[in-house]
N, C-alpha and C positions, 0 to 999 in steps of 0.2 A: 551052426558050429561057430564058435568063439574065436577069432584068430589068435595067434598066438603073440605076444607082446616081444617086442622088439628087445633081442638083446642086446648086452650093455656092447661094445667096441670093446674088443680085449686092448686092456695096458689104459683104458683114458677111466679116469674118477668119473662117479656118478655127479649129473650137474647140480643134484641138492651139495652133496659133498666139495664138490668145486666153489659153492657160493656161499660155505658156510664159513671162508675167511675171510673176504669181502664183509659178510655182516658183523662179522665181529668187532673189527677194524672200525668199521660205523660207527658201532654201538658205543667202545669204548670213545672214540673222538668222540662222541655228543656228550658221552658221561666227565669224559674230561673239561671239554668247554664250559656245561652248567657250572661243572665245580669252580671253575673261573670267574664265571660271570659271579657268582656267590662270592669268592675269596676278593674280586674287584669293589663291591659293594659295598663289603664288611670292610675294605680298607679306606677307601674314600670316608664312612662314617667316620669312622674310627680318626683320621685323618682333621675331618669335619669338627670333632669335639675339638680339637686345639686350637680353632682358630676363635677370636672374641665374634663370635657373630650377634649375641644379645647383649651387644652394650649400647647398642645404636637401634631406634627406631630407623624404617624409609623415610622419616621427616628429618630426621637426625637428632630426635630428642632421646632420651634418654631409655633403653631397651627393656626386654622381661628382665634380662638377668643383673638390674641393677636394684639396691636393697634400698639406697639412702641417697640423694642427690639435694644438690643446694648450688645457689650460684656462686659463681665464682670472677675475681676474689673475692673469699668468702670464707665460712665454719660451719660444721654441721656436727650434732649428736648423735650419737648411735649408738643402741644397745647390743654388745657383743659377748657371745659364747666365750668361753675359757678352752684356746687352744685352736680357735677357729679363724684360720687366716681369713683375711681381706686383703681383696687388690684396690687402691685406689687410683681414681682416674683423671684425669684433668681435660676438657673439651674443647674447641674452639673453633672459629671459622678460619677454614683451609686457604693459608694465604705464603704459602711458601714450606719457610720453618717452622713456623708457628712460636707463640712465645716460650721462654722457660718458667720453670713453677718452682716455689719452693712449697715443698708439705710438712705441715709437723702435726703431731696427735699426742693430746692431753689426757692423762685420766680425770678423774671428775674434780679431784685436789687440786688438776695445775700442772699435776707430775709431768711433765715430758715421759715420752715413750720412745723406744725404740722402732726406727722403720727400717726396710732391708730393700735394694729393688732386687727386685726376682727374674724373671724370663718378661724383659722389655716387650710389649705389645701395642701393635696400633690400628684403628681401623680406622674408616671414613664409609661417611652414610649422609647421601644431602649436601655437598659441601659442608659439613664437621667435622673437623678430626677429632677423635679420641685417641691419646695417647698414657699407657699406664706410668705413674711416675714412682708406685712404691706399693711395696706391701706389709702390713703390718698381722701381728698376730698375736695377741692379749693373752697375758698369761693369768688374769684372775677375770672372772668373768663381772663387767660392770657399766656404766654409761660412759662410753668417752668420745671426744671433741676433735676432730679433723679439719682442718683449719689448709688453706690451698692460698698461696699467693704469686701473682706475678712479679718475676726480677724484674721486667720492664716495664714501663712507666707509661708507657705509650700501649700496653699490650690489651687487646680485646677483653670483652667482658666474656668468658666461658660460662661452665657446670662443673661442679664439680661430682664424680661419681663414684660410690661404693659395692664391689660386689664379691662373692666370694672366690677367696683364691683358690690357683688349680695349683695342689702342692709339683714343685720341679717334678720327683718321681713321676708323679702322675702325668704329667706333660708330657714328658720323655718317655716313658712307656708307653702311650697313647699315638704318638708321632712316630716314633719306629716301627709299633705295630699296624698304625695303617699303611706306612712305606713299603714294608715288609709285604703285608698282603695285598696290594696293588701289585708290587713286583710280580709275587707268588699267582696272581689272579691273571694276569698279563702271560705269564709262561704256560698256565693250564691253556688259557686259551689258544696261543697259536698252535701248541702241541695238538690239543682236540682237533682246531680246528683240520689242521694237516695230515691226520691219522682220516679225519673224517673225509677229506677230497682225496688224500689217498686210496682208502676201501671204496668210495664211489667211484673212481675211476676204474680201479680192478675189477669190482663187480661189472660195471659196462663191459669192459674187457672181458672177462669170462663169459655174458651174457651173450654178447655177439658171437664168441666161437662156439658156444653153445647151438646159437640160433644157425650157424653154417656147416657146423655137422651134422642137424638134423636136417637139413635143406640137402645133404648130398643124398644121392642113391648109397643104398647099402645089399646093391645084389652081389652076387658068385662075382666073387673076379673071374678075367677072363685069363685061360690057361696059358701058360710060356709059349711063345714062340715056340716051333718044331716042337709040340705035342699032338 
């Protein structure tokens, strides 16, 4: 004969029912955390594009993201799209301030051009600095002449480098958006992570008074006094 299965304790939740907030709780903290750890990711790259990191090899010569290089003082020719900014660079060995540059760019006539500086930028790679000293942007597309000199007299022998510019907008939306989503990545995460130690702990918690209602006896009480 089959025994008969233990009923439930009148007035206490079933302990699937008991543990199915606990898992929840879980689930969503892990769901929240990934989504962090993604939004942290996405903002750091994002972050990452604003910074010049290809204008400098580890040796400190001159990176992928440079089109046109020449020493410096010095000139160089370059053939430019119509409308297609360029940042130009000036290099040198890292010895304080480093020297100042004057830049001017020619079109193929002679013409002087107009330069702008844009969003100042500097790196160092090897003992080199690179520091950007202007940007230009050709309104007719044709060969023209970038010419880099030092004010001082005494000033190192640099490189001079060309590469294409990152319009302001584009900077600036790129920069906020990875600030933004670091923030954003950073808040999922302790929120998950906290939702997540929180449900773990409850669940322990309910588990264990689970495991010590089943451990009591569940006979007849025994009757009142004076019966």
């Amino acid at each position: 004969m089959t025994p008969a299965a233990p009923s439930a304790v009148p007035g206490v939740a079933h302990p699937a029912r008991r543990r199915r907030g606990p898992r929840i709780l879980v689930a969503v903290g892990i769901v929240l955390a990934a989504l962090g750890v993604v939004a942290l990711v996405l903002g750091i790259v994002s972050f990452a594009r604003t910074l010049p990191m290809g204008i400098l090899d580890g040796r400190g010569e001159p990176g992928s993201d440079v089109i046109a290089s020449a020493e410096a003082p010095g000139e160089l020719a370059i053939t430019l799209a119509a409308e297609e900014p360029v940042t130009i660079w000036a290099t040198s060995v890292d010895r304080g301030q480093g020297p100042s540059w004057d830049v001017e760019v020619r079109s193929a006539d002679g013409t002087p051009q107009r330069t702008t500086t844009g969003v100042t930028a500097t790196t160092q790679r090897a003992g080199v600095r690179a520091v950007s000293v202007a940007d230009f942007t050709p309104t007719v597309a044709g060969t023209y002449v970038i010419s880099l000199e030092a004010t001082e007299t005494t000033a190192s022998i640099g490189r001079l480098l060309v590469t294409e510019a990152v319009p302001v907008p584009t900077f600036v939306t790129r920069l906020l958006t990875g600030i933004g989503l670091i923030f954003v990545g950073i808040a999922l995460g302790v929120v998950g992570i906290a939702l997540g130690v929180g449900g773990a702990v409850w669940w322990g918690v309910t588990a264990n008074d689970d495991r010590r209602r089943d451990a009591a006896p569940h006979g007849p009480s025994a009757p009142p006094p004076g019966l």
